[in-house]
Structure formats: C-alpha cells, structure tokens
MDAnalysis code that builds the backbone (N, CA, C; Angstrom):
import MDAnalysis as mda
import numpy as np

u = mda.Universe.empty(414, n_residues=138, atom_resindex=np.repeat(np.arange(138), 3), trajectory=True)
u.add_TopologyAttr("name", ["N", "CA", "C"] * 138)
u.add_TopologyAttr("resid", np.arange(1, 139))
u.add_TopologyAttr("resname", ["UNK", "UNK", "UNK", "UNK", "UNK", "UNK", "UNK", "UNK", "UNK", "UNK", "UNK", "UNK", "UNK", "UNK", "UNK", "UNK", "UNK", "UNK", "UNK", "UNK", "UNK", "UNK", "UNK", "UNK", "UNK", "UNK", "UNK", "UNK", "UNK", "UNK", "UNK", "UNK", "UNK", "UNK", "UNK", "UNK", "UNK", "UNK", "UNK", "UNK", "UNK", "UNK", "UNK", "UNK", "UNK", "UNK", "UNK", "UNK", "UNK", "UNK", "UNK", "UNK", "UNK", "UNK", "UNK", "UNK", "UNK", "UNK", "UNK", "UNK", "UNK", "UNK", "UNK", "UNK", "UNK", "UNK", "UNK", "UNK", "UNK", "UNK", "UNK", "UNK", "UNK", "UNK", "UNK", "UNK", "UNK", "UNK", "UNK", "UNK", "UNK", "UNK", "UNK", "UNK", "UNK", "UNK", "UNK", "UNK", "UNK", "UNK", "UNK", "UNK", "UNK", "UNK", "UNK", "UNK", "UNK", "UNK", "UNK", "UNK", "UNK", "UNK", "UNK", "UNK", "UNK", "UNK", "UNK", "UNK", "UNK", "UNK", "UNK", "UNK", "UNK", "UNK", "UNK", "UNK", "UNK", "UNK", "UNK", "UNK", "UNK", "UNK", "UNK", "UNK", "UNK", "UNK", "UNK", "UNK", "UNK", "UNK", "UNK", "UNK", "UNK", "UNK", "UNK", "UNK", "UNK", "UNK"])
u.atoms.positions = np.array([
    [28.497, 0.959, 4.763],
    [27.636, 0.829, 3.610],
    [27.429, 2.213, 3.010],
    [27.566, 2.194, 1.497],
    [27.209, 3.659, 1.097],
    [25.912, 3.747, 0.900],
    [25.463, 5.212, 0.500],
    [24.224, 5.651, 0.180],
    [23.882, 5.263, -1.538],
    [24.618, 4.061, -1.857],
    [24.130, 3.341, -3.169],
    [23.561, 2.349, -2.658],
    [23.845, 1.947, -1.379],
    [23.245, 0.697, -0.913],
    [21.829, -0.089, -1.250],
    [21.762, -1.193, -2.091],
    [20.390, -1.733, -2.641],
    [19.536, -2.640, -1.615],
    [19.026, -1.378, -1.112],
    [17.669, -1.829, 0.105],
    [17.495, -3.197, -0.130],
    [17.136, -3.959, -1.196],
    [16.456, -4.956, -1.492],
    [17.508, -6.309, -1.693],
    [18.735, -5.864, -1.471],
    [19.566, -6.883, -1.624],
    [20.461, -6.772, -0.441],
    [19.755, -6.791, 1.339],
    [20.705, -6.482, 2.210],
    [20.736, -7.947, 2.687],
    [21.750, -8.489, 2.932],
    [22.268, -9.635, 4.078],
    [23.078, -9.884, 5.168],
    [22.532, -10.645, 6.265],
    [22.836, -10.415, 7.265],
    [24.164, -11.574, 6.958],
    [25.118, -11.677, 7.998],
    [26.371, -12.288, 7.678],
    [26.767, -12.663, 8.914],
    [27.646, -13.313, 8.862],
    [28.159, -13.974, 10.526],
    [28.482, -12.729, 10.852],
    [29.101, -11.887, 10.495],
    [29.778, -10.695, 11.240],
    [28.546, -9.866, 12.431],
    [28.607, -9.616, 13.272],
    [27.847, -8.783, 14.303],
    [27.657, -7.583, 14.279],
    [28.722, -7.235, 14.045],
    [28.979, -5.972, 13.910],
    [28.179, -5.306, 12.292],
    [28.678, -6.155, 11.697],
    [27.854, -5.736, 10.414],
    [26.298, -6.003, 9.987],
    [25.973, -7.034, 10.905],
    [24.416, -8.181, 11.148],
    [24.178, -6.092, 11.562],
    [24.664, -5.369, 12.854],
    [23.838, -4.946, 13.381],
    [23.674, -3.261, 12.536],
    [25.168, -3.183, 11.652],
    [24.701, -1.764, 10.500],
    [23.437, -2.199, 9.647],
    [23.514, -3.167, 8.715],
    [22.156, -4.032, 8.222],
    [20.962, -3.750, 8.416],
    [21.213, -4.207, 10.157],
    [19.931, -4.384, 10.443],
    [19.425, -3.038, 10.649],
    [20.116, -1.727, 11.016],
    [19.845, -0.521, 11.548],
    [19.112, 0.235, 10.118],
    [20.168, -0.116, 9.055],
    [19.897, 0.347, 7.622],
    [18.429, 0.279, 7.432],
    [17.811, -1.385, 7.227],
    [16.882, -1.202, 7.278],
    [15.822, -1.330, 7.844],
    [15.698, -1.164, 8.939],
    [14.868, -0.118, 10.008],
    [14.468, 1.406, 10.023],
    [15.711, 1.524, 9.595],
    [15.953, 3.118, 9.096],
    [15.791, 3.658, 7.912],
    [14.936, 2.931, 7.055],
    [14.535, 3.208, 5.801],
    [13.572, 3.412, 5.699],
    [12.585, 3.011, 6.566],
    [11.204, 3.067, 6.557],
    [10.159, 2.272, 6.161],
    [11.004, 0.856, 5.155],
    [10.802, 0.049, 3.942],
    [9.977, -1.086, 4.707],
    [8.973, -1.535, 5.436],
    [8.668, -2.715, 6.123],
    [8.953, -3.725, 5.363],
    [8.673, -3.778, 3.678],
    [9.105, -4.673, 3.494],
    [10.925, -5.207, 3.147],
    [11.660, -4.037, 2.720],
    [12.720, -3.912, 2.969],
    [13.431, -4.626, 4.538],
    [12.661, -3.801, 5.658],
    [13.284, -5.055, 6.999],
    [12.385, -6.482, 7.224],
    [11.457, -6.424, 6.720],
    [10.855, -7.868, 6.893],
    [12.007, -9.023, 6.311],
    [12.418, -8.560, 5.120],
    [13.426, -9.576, 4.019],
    [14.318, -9.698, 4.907],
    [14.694, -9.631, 6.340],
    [15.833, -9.870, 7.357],
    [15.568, -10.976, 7.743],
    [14.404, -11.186, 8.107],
    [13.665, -12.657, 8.971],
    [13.171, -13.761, 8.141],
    [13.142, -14.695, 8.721],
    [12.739, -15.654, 8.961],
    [11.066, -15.831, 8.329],
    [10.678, -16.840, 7.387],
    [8.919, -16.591, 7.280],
    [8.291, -17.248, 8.689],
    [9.266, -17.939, 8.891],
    [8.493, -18.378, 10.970],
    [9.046, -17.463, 11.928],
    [9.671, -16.456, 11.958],
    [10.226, -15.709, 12.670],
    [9.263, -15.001, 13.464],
    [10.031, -15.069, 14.921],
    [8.920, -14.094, 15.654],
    [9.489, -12.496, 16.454],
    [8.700, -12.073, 16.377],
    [9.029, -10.512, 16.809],
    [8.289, -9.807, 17.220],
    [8.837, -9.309, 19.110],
    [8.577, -9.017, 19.771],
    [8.068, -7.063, 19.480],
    [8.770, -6.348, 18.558],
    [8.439, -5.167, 18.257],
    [7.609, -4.324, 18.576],
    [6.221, -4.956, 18.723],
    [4.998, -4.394, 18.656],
    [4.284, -4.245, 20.588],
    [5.467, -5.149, 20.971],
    [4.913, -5.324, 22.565],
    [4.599, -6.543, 22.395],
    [4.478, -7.434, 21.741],
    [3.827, -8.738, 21.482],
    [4.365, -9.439, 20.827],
    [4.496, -10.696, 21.156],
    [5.237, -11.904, 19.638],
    [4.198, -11.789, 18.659],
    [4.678, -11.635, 17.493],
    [4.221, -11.801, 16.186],
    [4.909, -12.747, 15.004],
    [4.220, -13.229, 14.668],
    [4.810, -13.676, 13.418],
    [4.192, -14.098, 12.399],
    [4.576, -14.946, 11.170],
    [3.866, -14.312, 9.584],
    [3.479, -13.284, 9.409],
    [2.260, -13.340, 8.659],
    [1.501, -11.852, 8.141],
    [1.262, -10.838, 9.201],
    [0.920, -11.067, 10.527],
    [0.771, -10.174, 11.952],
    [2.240, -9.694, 11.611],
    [2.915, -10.212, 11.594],
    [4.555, -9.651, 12.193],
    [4.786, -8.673, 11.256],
    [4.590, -9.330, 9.672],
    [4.836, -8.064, 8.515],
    [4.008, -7.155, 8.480],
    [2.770, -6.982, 8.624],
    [2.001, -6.024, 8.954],
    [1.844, -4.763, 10.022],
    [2.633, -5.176, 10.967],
    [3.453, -4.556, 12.327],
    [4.318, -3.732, 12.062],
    [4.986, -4.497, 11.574],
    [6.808, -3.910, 11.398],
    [6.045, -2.999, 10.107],
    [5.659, -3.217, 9.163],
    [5.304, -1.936, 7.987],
    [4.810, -0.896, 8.457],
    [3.708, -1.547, 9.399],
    [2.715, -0.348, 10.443],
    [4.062, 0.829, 10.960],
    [4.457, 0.191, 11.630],
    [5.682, 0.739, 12.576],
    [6.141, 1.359, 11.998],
    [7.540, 0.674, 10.970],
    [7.771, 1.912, 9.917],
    [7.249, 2.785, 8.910],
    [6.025, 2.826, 8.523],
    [5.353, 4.090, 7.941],
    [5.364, 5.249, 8.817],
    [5.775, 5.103, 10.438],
    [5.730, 6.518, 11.507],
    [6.919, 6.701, 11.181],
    [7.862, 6.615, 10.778],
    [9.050, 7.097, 10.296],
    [9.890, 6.806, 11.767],
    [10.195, 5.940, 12.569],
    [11.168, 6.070, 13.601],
    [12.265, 6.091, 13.499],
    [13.072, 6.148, 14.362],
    [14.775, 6.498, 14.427],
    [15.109, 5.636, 15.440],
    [15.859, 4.866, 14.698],
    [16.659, 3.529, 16.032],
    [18.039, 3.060, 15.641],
    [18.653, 3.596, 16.606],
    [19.976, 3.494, 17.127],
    [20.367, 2.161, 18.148],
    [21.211, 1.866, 17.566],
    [21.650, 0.278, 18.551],
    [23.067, 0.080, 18.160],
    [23.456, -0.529, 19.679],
    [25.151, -0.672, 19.796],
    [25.135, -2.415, 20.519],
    [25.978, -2.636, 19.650],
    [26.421, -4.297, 19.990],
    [27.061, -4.319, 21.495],
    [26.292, -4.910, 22.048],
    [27.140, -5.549, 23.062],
    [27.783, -6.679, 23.731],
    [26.902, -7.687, 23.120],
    [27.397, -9.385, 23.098],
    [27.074, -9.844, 21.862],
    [27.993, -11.237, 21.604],
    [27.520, -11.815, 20.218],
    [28.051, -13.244, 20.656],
    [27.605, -14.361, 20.460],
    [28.205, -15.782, 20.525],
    [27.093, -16.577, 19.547],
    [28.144, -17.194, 19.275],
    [27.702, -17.959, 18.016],
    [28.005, -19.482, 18.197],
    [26.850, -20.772, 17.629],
    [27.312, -22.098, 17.900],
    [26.275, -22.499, 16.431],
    [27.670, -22.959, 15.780],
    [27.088, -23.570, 14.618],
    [26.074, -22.523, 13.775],
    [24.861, -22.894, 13.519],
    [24.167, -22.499, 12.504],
    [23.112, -21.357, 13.511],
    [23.465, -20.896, 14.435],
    [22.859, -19.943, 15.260],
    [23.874, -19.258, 16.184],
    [23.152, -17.784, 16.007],
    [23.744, -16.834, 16.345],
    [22.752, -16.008, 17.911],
    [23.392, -15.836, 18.640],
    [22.814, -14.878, 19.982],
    [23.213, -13.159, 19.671],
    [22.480, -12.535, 19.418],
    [23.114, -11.084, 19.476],
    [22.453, -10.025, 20.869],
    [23.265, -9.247, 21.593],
    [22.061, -8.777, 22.459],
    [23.175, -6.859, 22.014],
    [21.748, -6.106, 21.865],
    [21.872, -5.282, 21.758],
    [21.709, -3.909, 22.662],
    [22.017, -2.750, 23.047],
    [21.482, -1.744, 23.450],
    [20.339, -1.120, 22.137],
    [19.413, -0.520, 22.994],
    [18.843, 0.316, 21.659],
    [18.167, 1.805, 21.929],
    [18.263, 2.717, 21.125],
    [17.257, 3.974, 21.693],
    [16.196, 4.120, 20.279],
    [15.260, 4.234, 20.652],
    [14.365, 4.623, 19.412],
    [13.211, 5.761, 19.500],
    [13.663, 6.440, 18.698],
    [12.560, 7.516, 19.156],
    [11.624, 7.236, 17.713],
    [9.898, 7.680, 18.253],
    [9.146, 7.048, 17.494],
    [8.117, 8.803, 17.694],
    [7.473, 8.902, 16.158],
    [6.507, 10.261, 16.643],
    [5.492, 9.752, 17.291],
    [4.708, 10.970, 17.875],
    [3.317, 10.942, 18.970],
    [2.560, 11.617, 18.236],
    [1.344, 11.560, 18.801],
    [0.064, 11.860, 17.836],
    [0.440, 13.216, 17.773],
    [0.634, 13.784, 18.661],
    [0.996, 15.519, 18.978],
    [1.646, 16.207, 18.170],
    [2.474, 15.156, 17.268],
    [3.544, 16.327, 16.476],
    [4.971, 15.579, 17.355],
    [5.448, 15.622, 18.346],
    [6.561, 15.526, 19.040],
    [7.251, 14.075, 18.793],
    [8.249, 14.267, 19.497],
    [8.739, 12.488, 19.083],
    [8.981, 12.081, 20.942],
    [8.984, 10.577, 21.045],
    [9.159, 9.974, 22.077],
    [10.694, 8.890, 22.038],
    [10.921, 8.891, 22.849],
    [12.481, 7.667, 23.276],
    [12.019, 6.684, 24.167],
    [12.582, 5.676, 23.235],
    [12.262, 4.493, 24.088],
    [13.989, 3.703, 24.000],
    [14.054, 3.172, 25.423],
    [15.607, 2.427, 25.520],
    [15.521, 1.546, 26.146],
    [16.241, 0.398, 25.368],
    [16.545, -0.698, 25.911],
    [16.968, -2.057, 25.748],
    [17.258, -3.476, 25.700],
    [18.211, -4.097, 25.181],
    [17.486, -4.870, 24.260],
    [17.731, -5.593, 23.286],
    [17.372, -6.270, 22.653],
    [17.894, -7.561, 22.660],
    [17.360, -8.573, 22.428],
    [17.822, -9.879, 22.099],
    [17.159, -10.527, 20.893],
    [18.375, -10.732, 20.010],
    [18.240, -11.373, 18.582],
    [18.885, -12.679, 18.844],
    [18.126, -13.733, 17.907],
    [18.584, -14.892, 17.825],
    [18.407, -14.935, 15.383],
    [19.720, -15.373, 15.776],
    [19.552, -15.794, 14.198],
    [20.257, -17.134, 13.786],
    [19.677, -17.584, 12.533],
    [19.832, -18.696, 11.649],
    [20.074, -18.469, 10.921],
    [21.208, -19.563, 10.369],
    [21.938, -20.015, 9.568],
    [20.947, -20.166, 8.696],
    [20.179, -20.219, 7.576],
    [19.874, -21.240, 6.532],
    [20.677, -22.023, 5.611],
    [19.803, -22.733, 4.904],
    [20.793, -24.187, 3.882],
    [21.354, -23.412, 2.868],
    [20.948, -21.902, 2.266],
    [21.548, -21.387, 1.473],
    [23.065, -20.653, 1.816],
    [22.620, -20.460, 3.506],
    [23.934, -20.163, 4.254],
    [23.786, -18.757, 4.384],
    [22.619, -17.997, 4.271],
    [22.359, -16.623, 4.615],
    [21.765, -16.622, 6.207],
    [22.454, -15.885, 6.658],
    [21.457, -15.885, 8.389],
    [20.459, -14.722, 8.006],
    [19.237, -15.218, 8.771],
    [18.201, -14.724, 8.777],
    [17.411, -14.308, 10.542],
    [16.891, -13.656, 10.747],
    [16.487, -13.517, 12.406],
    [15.218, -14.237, 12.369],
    [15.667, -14.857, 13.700],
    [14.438, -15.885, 14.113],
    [13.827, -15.557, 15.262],
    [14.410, -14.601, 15.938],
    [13.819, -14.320, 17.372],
    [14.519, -12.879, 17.687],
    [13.441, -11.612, 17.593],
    [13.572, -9.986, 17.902],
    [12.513, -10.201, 19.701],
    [13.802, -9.681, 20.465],
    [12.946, -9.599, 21.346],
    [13.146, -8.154, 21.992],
    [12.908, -6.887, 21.673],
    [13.743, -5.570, 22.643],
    [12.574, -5.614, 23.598],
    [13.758, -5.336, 24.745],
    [12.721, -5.006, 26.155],
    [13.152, -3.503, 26.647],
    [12.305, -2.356, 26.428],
    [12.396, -1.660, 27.258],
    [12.775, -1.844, 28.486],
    [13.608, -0.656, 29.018],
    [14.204, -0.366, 30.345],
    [13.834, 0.711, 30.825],
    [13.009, 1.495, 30.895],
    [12.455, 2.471, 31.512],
    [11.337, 2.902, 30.385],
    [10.058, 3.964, 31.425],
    [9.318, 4.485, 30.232],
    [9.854, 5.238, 29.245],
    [8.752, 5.326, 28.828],
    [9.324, 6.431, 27.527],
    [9.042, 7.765, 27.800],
    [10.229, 8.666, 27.096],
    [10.624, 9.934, 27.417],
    [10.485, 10.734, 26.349],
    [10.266, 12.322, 26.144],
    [9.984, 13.151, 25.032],
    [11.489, 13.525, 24.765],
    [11.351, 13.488, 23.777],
    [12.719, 12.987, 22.840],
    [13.372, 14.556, 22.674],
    [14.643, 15.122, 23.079],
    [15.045, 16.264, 22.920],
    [15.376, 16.628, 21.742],
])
C-alpha cells in the first residue's frame, strides 16, 4: 500500500496476508475511528484486556490509539470456511508509559472474520493474548 493510501476507504479481503498489512495500516495511524471501520458493529475485542464491544469497544480502541502505539504482526495461520475466516497472528506492540519511555508487549492474536452480504469481511472476534510481561522497549 502506498503512502496515498485513503485511511477511510481500507478493506479487508479474503487475502491474509493483505487482511493483515490493512489491518497493521490502520492501527498504525492512530485513527480509532479509521481502525474501528475494520469491525463488525457487534464485534468484540479483546484489546483493552477485556471483551468489548459497541460504543465500549470504539471508545477503547480510540483511547488506545491517541497513545500513539507501534504494532507489528506476522501471519502465521489462516483457514477459511465459507463466509468466515480464522487468522492467528504473532504480535509485538510497544505502547508509551506515563514516564516518557515506551513498553513491549508480545504475543499471538486470534482474529475471526466475516464475510458480509455486501461481501466485504469485517472482524468479528480480536482476541491478542500476551505471552510474557511487558518489557521496556529498546
């Protein structure tokens, strides 16, 4: 994707590989509402340490990205049946601390996405689970 890329017109696609540049894009924009437009309006997401969803979930994820984080993720499984998709990801994200410094957090994620009737997949289920604490970010 180039750096013309229109935040507001991103879609996720059967492809995995590309579901997961997308999804990194906007995460990495900072835009909550920019990555909210990924999901689902029943979609739930684990992000915050907690399932969320509707207005909790968008309010989270905006929260979240106004700290400006950095998250990196590499595909590692993808299977697909019909109008749903399994994605499980690696992830590292470093997020700032009150201090000034930044922190790393790693670990896998599991996405579930849908098909809709318009035929755009949308995420219905963000679940990343940390794998160890978190570390001060070099």
């Amino acid at each position: 994707m180039s750096t013309e890329t229109d935040l507001y017109n991103l879609e996720l696609t059967a492809d995995p590989d590309q579901q997961n540049e997308v999804f990194l894009l906007a995460f990495n924009s900072y835009d909550g509402a920019v990555f909210d437009r990924l999901y689902r309006d029943d979609a739930i997401s684990n992000l915050s340490g907690s399932p969320l969803t509707g207005a909790a979930r968008t309010a989270k994820i905006t929260e979240m990205l106004a700290l400006k984080p950095s998250l990196k993720a590499t595909l590692r499984h993808s299977y697909t049946a019909g109008d749903v998709q399994l994605i499980v990801v690696d992830y590292q994200l470093e997020v700032p601390t009150p201090d000034g410094g930044r922190e790393e957090l790693r670990g896998t994620c599991t996405d579930v996405l849908r098909r809709g009737e318009d035929g755009k997949w949308l995420m219905a289920i963000d679940r990343p689970i940390p794998l160890e604490q978190p570390t001060a970010a070099a």
